[in-house]
Z-matrix of the N, CA and C atoms (Angstrom, degrees):
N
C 1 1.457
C 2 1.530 1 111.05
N 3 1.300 2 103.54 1 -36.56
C 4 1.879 3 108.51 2 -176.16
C 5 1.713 4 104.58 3 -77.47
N 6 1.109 5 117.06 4 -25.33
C 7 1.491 6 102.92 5 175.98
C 8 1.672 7 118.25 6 -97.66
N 9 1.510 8 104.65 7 1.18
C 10 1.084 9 112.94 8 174.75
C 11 1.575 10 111.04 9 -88.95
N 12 0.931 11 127.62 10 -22.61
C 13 1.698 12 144.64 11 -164.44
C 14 1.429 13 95.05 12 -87.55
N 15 1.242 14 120.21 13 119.66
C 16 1.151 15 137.85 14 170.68
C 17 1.322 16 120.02 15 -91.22
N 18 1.357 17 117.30 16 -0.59
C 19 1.506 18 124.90 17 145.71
C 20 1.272 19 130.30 18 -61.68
N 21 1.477 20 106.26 19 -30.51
C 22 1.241 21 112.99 20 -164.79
C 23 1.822 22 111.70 21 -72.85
N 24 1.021 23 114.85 22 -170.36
C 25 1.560 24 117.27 23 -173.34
C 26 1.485 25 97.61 24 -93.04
N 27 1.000 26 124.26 25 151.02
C 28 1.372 27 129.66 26 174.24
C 29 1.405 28 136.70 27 -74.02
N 30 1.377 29 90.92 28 -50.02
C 31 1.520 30 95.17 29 157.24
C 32 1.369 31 125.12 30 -52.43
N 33 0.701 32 124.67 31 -88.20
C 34 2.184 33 125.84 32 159.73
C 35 1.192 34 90.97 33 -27.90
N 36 1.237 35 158.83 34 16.69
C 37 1.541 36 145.99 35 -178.01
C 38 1.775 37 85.53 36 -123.07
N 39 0.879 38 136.39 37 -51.89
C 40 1.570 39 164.77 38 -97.88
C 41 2.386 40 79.94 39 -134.68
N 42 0.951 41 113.42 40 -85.88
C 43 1.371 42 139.68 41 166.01
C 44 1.988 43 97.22 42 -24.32
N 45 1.292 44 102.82 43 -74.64
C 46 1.557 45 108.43 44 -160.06
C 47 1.838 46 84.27 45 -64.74
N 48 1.087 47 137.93 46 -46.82
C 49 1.335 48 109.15 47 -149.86
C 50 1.457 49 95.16 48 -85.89
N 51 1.132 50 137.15 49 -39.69
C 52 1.343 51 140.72 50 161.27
C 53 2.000 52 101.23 51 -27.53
N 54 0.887 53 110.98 52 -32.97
C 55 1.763 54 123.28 53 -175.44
C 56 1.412 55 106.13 54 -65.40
N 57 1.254 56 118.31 55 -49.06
C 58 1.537 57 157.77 56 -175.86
C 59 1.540 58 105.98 57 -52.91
N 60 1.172 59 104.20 58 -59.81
C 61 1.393 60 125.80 59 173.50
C 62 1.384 61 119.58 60 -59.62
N 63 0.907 62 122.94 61 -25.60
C 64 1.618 63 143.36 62 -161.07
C 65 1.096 64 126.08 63 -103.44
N 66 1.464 65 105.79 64 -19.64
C 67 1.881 66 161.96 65 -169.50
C 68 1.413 67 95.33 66 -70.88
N 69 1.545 68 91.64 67 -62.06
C 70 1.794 69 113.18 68 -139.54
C 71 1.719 70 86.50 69 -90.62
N 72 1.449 71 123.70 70 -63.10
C 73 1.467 72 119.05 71 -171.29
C 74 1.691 73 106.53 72 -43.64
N 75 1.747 74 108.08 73 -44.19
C 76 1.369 75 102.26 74 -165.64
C 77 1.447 76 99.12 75 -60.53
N 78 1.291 77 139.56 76 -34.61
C 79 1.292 78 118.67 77 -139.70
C 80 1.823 79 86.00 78 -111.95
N 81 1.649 80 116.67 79 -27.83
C 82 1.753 81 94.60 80 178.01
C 83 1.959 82 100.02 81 -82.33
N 84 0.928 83 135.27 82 -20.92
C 85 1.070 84 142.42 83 -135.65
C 86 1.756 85 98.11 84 -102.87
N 87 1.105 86 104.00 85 -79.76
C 88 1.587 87 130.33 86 -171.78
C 89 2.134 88 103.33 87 -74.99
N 90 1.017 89 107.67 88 -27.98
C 91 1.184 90 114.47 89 -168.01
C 92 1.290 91 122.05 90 63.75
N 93 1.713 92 118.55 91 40.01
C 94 1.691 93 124.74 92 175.90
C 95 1.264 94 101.51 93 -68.75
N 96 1.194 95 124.05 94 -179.38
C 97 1.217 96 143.52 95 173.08
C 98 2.009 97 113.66 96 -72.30
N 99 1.471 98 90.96 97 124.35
C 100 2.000 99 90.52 98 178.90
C 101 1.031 100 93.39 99 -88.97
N 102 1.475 101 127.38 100 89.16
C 103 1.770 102 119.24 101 153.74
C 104 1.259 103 101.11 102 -110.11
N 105 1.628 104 117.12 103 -159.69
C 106 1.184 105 135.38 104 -155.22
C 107 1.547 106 103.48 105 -85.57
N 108 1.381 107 120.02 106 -22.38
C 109 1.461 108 126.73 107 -154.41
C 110 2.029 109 93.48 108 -65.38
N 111 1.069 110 94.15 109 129.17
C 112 1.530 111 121.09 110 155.85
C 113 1.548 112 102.25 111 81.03
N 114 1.537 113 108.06 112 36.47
C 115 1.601 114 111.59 113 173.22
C 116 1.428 115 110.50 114 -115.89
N 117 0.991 116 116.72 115 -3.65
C 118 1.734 117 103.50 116 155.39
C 119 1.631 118 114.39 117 -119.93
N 120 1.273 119 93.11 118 173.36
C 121 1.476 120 96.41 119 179.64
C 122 1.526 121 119.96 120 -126.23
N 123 1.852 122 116.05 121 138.03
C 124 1.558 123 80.41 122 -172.65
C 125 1.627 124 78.88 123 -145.30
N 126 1.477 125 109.22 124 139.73
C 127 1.266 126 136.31 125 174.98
C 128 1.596 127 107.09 126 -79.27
N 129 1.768 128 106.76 127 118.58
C 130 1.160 129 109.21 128 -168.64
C 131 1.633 130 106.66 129 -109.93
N 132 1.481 131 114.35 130 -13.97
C 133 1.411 132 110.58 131 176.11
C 134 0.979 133 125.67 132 75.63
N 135 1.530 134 129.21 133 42.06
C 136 1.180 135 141.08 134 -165.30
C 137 1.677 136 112.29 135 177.73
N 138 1.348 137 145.57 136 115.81
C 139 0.982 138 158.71 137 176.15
C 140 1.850 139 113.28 138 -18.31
N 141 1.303 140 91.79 139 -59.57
C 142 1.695 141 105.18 140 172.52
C 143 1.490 142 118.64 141 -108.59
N 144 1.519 143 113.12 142 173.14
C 145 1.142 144 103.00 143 175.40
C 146 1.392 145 107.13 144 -97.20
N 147 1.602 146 109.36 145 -43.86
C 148 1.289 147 111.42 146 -173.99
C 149 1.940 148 110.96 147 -124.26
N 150 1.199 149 126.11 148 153.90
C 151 1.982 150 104.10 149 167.85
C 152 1.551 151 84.30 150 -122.14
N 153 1.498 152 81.26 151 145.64
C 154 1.641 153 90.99 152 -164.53
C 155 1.676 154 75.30 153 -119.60
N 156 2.035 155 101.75 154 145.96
C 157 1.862 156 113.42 155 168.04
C 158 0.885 157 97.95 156 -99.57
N 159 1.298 158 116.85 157 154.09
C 160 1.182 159 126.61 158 160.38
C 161 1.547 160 113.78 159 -117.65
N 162 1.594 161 139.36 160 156.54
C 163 0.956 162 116.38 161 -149.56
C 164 1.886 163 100.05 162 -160.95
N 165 0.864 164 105.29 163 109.58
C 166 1.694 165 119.13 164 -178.01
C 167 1.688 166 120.09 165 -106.79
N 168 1.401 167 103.99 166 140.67
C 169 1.603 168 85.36 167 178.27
C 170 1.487 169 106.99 168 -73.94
N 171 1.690 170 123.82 169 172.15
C 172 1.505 171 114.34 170 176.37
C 173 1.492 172 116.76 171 -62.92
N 174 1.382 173 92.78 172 132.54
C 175 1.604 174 118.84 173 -177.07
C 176 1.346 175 128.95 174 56.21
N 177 1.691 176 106.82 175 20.52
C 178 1.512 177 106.43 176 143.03
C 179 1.156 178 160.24 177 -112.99
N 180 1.031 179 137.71 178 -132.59
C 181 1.728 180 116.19 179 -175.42
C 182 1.281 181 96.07 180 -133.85
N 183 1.591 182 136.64 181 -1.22
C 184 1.368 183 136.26 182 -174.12
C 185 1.621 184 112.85 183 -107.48
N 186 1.668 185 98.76 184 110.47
C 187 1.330 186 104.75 185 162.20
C 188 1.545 187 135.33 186 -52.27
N 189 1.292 188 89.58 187 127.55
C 190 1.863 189 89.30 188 163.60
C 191 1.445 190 113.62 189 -71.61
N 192 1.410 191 100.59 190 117.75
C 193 1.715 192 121.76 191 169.64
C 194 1.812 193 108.24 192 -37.79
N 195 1.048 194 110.37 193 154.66
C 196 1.577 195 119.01 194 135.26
C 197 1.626 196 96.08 195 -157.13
N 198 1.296 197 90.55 196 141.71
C 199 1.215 198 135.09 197 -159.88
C 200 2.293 199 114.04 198 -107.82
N 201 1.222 200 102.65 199 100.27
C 202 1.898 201 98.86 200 -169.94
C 203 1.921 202 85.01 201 -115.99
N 204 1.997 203 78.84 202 159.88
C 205 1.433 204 87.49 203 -175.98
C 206 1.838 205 94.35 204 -87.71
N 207 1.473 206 99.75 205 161.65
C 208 1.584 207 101.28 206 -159.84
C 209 1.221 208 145.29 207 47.63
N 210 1.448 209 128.70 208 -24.42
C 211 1.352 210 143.81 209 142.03
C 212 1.345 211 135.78 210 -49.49
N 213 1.455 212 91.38 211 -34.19
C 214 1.871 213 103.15 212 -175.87
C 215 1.428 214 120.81 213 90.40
N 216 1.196 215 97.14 214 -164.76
C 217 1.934 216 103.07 215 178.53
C 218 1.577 217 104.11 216 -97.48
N 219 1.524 218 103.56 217 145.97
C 220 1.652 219 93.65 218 159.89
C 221 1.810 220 85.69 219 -158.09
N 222 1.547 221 85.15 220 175.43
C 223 2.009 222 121.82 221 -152.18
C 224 1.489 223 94.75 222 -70.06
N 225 1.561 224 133.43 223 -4.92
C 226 1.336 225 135.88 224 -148.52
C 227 1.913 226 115.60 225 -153.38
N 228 0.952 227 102.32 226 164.82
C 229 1.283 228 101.93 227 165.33
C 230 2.010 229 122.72 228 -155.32
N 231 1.351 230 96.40 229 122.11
C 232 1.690 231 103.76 230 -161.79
C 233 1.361 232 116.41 231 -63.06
N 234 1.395 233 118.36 232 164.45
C 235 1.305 234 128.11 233 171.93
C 236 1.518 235 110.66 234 -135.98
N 237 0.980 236 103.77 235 163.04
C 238 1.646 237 88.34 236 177.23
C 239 1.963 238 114.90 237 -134.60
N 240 1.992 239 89.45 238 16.44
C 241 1.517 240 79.04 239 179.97
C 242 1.791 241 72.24 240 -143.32
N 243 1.343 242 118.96 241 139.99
C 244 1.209 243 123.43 242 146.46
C 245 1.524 244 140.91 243 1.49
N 246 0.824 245 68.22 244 -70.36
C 247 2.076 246 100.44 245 -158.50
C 248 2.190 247 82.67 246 -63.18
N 249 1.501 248 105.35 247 -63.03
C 250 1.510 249 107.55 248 175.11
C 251 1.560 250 128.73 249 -33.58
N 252 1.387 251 101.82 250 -33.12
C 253 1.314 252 128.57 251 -165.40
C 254 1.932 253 89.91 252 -84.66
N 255 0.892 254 83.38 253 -87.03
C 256 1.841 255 81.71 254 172.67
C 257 1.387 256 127.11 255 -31.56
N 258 1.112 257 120.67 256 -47.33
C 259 1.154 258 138.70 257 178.11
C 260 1.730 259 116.13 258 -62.11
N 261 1.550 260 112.89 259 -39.76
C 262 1.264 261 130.70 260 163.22
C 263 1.923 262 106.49 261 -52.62
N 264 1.218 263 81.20 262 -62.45
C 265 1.861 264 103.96 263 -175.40
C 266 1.383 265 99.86 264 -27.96
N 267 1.623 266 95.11 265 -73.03
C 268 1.470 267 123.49 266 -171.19
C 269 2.250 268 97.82 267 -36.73
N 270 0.788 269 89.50 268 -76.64
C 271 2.030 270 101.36 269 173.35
C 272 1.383 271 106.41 270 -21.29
N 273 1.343 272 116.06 271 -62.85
C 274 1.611 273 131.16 272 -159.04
C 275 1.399 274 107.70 273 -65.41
N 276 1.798 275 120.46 274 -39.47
C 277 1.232 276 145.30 275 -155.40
C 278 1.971 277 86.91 276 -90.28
N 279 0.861 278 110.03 277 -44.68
C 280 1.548 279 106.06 278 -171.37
C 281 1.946 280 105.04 279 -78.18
N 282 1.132 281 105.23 280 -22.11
C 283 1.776 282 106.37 281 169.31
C 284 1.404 283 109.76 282 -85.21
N 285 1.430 284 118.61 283 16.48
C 286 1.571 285 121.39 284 -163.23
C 287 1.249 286 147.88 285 33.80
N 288 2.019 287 85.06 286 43.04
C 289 1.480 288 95.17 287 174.24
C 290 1.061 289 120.43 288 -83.18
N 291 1.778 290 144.87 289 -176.11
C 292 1.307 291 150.40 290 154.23
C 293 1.903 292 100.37 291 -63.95
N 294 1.343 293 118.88 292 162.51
C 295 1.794 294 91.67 293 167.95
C 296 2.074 295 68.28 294 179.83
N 297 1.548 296 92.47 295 163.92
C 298 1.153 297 132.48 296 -129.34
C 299 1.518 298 119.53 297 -153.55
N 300 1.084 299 125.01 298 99.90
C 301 2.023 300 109.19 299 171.94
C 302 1.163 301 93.05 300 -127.00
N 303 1.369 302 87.61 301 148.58
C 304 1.801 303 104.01 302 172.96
C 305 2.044 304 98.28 303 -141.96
N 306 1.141 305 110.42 304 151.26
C 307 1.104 306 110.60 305 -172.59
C 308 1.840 307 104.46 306 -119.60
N 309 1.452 308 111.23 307 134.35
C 310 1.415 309 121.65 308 -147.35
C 311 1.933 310 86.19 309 -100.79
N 312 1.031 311 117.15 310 149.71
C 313 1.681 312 133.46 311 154.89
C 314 1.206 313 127.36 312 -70.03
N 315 1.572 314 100.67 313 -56.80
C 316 1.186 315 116.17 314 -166.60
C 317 1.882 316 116.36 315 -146.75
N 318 1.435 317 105.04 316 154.63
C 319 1.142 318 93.07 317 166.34
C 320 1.837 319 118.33 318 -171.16
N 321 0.877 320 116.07 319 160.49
C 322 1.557 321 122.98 320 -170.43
C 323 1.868 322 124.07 321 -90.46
N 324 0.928 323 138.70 322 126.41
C 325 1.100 324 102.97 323 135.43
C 326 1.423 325 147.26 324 -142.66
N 327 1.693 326 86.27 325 81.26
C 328 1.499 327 100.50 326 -167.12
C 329 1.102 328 148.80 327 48.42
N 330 1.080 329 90.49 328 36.23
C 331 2.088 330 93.87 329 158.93
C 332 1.886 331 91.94 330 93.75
N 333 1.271 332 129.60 331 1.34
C 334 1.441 333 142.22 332 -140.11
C 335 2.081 334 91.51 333 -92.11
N 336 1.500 335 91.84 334 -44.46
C 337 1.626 336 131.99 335 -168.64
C 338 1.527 337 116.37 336 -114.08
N 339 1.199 338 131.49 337 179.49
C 340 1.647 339 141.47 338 172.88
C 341 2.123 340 84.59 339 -116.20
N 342 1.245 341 99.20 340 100.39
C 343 1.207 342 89.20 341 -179.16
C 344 1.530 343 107.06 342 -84.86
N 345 1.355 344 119.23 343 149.26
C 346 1.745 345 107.23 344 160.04
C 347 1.470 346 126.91 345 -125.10
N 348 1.056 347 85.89 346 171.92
C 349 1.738 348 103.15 347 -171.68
C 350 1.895 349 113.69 348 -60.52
N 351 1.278 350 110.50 349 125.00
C 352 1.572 351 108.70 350 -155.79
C 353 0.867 352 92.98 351 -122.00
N 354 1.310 353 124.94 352 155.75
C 355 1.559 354 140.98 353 -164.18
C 356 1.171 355 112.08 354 -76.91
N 357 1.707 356 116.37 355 -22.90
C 358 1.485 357 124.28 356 174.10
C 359 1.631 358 114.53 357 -82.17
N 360 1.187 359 119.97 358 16.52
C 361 1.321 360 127.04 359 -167.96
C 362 1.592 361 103.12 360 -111.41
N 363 1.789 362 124.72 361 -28.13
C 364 1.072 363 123.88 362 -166.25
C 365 1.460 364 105.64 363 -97.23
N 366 1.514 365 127.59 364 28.79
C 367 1.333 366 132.10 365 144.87
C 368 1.801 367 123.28 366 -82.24
């Protein structure tokens, strides 16, 4: 519908069908999976989707774990509004940890979901 709309901006018009394309090779080409993932598009209004901290004790190189059921462990832990993310930071920095945000574009999760195409992805 978004690349059909001639309202829309072109570029992101230009971008999504280029997406389309990428769709079709992966799945005749590569033999991925033809599901739903990365066929709609949804404008989230915000640069990132998520800023993930990261969080070290002072002056080392070893992440603090977090740990999800079925997901596993990873080096970080997400936010999905800013201000949260900071605010976390802010916490970590006052226990005198090292700490860290980085703000993510994009992200997957594997075939788990119909993932889609996010507005923070067309940078």
């Amino acid at each position: 519908e978004v690349i059909a709309d001639p309202s829309r901006d072109q570029k992101l018009r230009a971008h999504l069908a280029q997406s389309q394309k990428a769709r079709t090779f992966a799945s005749e080409h590569l033999h991925l999976p033809d599901n739903q993932s990365y066929r709609l598009y949804a404008d989230i209004g915000r640069p990132f989707v998520v800023w993930n901290v990261f969080v070290t004790p002072e002056f080392s190189l070893k992440p603090q774990n977090h740990c999800f059921p079925i997901a596993g462990c990873v080096a970080y832990r997400g936010y999905y509004s800013q201000s949260a993310a900071r605010g976390e930071a802010a916490v970590q920095r006052l226990q005198g940890m090292d700490v860290s945000i980085g703000g993510v574009e994009a992200y997957s999760t594997l075939g788990w979901f119909n993932d889609p195409i996010i507005s923070s992805m067309m940078g």
